[in-house]
C-alpha positions as CSV (number, residue, x, y, z in Angstrom):
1,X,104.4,86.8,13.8
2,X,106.9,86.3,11.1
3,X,105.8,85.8,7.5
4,X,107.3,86.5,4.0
5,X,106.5,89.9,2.6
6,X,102.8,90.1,1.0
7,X,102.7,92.6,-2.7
8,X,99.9,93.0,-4.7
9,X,98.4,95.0,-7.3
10,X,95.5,93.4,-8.1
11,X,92.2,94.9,-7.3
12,X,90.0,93.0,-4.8
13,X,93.6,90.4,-3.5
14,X,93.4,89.8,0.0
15,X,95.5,89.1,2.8
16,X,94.3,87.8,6.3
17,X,95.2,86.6,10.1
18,X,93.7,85.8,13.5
19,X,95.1,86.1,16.6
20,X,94.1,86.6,20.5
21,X,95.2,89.8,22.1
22,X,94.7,93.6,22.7
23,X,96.1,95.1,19.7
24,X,97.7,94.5,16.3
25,X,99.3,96.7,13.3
26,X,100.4,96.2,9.6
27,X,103.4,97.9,8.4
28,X,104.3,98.4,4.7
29,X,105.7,100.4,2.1
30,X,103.8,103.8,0.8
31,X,104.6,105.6,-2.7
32,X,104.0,106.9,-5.5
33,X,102.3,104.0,-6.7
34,X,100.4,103.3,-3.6
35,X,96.9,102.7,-3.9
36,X,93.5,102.2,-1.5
37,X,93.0,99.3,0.6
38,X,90.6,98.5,3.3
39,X,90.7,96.3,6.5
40,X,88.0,94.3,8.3
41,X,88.4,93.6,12.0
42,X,86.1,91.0,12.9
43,X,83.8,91.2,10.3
44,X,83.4,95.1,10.6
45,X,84.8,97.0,7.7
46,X,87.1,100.0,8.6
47,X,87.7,103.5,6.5
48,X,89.2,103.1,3.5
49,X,92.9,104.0,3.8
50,X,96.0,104.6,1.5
51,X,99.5,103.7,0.9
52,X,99.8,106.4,-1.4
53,X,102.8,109.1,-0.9
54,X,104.4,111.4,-2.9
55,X,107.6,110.1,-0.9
56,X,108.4,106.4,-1.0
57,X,108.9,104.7,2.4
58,X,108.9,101.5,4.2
59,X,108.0,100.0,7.6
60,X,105.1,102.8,8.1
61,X,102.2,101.8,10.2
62,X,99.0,101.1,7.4
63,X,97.0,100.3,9.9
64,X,96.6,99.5,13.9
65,X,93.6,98.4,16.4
66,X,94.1,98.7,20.2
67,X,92.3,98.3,23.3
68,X,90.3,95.0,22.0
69,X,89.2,91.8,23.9
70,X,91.9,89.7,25.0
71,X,90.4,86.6,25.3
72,X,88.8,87.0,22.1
73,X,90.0,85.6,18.7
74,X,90.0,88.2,16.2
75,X,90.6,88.1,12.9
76,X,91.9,91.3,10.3
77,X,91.7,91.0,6.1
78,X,93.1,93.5,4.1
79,X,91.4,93.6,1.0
80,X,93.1,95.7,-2.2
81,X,91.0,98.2,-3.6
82,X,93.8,99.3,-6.4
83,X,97.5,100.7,-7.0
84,X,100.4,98.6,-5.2
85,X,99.8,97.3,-1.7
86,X,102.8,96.3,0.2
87,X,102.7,94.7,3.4
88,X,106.1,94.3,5.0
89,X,105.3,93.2,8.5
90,X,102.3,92.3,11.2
91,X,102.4,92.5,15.1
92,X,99.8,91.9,17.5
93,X,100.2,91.6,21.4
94,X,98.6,89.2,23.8
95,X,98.2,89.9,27.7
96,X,98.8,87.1,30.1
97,X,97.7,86.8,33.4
98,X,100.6,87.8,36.0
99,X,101.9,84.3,38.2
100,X,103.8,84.9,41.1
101,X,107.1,82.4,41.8
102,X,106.3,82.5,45.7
């Protein structure tokens, strides 16, 4: 999935996707200014995280889900909860059935 970078700073902005397959992650910048964020997978809220470091960085894994239904849409919001949030890049991966060229 390509897409241009997503900032924020605003408390409550939120950023969301679907897709089918068996697992998907966010990367994104942490810092200094980093701040709390949540994500819901499929309606389920997960533990609040942070993008907060004392040591800026980019493309770092925020946040990953794995082993989920592959037939299954599923769709993941990131919701702001204050400081900078700085999403850089999202991957997800889809399995599909193996076809034999004989």
């Amino acid at each position: 999935m390509t897409f241009p970078q997503y900032t924020t700073s605003t408390f409550g902005s939120t950023l969301s996707y679907s897709f089918k397959g068996v697992h998907t992650q966010m990367y994104g910048a942490v810092g200094p200014s980093g701040g709390e964020y949540v994500v819901t997978l499929d309606g389920v809220p997960q533990k609040a995280l942070s993008s907060y470091n004392h040591v800026a960085g980019n493309d770092v894994v925020l946040w990953f889900a794995q082993e989920l239904n592959n037939d299954k849409t599923h769709t993941v919001t990131i919701t702001n909860l204050g400081g900078k949030l700085e999403i850089q890049a999202i991957q997800y991966t889809e399995l599909f059935p193996y076809t034999s060229d004989k």
